[in-house]
C-alpha positions as CSV (number, residue, x, y, z in Angstrom):
1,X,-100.7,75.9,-50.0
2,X,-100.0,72.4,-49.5
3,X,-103.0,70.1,-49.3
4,X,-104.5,68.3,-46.6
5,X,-102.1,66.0,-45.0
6,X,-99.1,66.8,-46.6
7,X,-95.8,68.8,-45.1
8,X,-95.6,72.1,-47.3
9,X,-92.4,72.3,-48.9
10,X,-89.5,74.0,-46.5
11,X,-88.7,77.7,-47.3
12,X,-84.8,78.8,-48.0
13,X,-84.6,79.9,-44.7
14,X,-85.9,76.7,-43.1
15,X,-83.7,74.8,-44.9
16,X,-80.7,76.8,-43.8
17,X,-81.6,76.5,-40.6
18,X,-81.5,72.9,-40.9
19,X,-78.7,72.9,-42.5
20,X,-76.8,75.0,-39.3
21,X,-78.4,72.6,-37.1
22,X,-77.3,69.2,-38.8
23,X,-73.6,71.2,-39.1
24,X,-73.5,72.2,-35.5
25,X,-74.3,68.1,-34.6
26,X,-72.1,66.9,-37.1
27,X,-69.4,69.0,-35.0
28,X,-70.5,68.0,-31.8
29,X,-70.1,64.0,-33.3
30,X,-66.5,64.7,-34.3
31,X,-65.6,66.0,-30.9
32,X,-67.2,63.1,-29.7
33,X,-65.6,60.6,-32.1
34,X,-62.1,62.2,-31.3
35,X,-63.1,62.0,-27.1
36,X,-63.6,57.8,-28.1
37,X,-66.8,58.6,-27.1
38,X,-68.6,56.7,-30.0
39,X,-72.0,55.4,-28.9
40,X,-72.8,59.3,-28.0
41,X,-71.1,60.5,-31.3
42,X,-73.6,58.1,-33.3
43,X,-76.3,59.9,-31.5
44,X,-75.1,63.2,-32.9
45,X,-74.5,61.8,-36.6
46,X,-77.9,60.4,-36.6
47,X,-79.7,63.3,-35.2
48,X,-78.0,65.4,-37.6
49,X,-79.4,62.9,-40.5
50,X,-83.2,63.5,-39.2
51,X,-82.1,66.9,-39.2
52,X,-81.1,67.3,-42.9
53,X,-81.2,63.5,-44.5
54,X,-78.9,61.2,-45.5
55,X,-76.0,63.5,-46.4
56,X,-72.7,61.9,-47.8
57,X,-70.4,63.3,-44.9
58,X,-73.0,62.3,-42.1
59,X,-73.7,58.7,-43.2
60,X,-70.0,58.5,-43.9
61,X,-68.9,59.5,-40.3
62,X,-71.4,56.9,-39.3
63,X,-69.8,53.9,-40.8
64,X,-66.7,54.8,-38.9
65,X,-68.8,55.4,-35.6
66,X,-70.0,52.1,-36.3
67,X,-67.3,50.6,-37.0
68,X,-65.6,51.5,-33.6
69,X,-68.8,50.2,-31.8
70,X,-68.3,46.9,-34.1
71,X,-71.3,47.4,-35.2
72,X,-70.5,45.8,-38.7
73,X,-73.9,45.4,-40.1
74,X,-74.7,49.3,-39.3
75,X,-71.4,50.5,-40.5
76,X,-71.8,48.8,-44.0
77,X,-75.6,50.4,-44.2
78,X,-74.3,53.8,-43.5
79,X,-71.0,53.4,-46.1
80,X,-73.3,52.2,-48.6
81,X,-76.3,55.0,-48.3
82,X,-73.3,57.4,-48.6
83,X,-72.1,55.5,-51.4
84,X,-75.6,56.0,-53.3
85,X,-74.7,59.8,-53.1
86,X,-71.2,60.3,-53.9
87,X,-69.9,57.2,-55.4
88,X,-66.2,58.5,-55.4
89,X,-66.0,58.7,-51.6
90,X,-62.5,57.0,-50.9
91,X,-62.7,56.3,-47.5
92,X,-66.2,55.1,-47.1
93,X,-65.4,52.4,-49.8
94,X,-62.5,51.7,-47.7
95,X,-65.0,51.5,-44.8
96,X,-67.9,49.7,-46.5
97,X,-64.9,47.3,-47.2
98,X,-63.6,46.9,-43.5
99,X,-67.0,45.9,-42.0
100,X,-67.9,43.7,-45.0
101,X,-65.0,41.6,-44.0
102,X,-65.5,41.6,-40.3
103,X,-68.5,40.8,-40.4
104,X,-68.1,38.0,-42.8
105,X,-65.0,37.1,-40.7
106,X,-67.5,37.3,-37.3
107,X,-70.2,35.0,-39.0
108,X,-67.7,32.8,-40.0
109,X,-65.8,32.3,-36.0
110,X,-69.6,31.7,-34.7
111,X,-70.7,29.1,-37.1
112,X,-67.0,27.3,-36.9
113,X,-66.2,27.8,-40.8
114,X,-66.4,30.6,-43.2
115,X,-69.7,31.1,-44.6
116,X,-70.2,29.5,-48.4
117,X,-70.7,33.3,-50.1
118,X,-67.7,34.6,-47.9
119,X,-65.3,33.9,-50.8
120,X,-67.6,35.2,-53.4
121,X,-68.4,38.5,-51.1
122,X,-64.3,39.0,-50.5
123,X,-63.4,39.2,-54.3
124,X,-66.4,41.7,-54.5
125,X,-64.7,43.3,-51.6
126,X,-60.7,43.6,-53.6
127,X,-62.5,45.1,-56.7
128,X,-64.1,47.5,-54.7
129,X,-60.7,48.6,-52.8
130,X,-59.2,48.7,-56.2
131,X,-61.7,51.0,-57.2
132,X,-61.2,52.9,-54.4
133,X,-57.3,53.1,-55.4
134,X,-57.7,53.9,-58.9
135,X,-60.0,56.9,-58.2
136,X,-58.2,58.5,-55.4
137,X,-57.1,61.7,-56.0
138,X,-53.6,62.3,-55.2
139,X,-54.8,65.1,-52.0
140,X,-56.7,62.0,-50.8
141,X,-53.7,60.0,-51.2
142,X,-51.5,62.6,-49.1
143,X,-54.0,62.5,-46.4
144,X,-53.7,58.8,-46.2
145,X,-50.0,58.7,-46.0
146,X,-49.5,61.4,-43.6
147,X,-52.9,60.7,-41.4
148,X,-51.9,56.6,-41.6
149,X,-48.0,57.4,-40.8
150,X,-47.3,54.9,-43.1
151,X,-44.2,53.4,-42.7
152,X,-41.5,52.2,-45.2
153,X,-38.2,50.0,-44.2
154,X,-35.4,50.3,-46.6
155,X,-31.8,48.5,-46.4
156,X,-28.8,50.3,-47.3
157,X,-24.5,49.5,-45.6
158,X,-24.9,52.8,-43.4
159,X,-28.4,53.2,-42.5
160,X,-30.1,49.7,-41.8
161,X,-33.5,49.3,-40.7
162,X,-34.9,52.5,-40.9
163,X,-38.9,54.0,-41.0
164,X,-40.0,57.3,-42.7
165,X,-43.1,59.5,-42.2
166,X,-44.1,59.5,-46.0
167,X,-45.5,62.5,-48.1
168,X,-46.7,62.6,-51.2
169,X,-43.2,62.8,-52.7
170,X,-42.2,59.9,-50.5
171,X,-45.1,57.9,-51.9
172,X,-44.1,58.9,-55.4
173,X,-40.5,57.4,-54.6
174,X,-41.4,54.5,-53.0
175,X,-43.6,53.6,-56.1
176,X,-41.0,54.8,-58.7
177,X,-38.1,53.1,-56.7
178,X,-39.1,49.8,-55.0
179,X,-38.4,47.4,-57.8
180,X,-34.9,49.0,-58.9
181,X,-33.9,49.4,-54.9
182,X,-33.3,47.5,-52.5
183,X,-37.1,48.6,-51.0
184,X,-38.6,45.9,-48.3
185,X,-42.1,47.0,-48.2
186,X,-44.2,45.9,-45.1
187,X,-47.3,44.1,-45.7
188,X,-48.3,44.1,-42.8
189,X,-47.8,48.2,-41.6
190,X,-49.5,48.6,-45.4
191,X,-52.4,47.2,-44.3
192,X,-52.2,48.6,-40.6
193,X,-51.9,52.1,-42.1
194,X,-55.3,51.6,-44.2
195,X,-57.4,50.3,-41.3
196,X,-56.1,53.2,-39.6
197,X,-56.6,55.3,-42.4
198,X,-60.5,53.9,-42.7
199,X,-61.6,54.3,-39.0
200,X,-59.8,57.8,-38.3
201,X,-61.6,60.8,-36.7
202,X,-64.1,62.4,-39.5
């Protein structure tokens, strides 16, 4: 018996029924999230936190919650507590990166100049994305090319201008090919497809 004052310690069943219930309002987040219907879909996440704690996935779908509602500050907690969890979560590094900069970026536009740490915090910021590169596992990498549609534009006589859908393959070619070929790469669809990559649907 637990004493005085103190919760006793949840039995298996309790805990799987917690477990069901933070599931079922983790689902009913994503449908949100998916309907653009964020400020309800945070609800959900949330709820399904008190329900079972700070799990990775839940504090993860937050920070892209967040990051819809521009809600920098919140989005960065969430990444970061997920973070403390699983380390090696890609996309929430990616995430934790994206609303470190906008926020930065937003503090910067109010005050009329970028904020003195702002250049130290970005560096942080590139190391962190390069961590999140060098540990991706090639799956994750697949996801991100085909969820991200990233887009290549290559020059030969017949084709011209063209874009492809890349898979994993693709990828592989591009990165094997672009310094030998005649490979343009787009900076700026690169870094389209990875803010799309970082606030897509959970």
């Amino acid at each position: 018996m637990a004493p005085k004052g103190v919760k006793p310690w949840p039995t298996d069943a309790e805990k799987a029924e917690r477990k069901a219930a933070g599931e079922i309002l983790k689902t009913k987040g994503n449908y949100l999230f998916r309907q653009e219907n964020y400020a309800e879909a945070a609800e959900m996440y949330n709820e399904a936190v008190k329900m079972r704690g700070t799990q990775p996935v839940y504090m993860s779908n937050l920070a892209a919650t967040y990051l819809k509602l521009k809600d920098y500050d919140m989005a960065e907690k969430a990444a970061s507590m997920a973070l403390v969890h699983d380390p090696r979560m890609t996309k929430t590094r990616f995430r934790r990166g994206l609303a470190r900069k906008q926020d930065y970026q937003l503090r910067g536009a109010k005050i009329g100049t970028v904020p003195p740490f702002f250049i130290q915090r970005n560096r942080e910021i590139k190391r962190e994305e390069t961590f999140a590169f060098t540990f991706s596992s090639e799956r994750q990498l697949a996801n991100m090319v085909i969820v991200a549609s990233i887009l290549i534009h290559w020059r030969t006589q017949n084709y011209g201008a063209k874009m492809l859908r890349l898979t994993l393959r693709g990828m592989s070619f591009v990165k094997t090919n672009m310094l030998s070929n005649n490979v343009a790469f787009s900076r700026g669809i690169w870094e389209k497809a990875l803010s799309d990559w970082t606030s897509y649907s959970p």
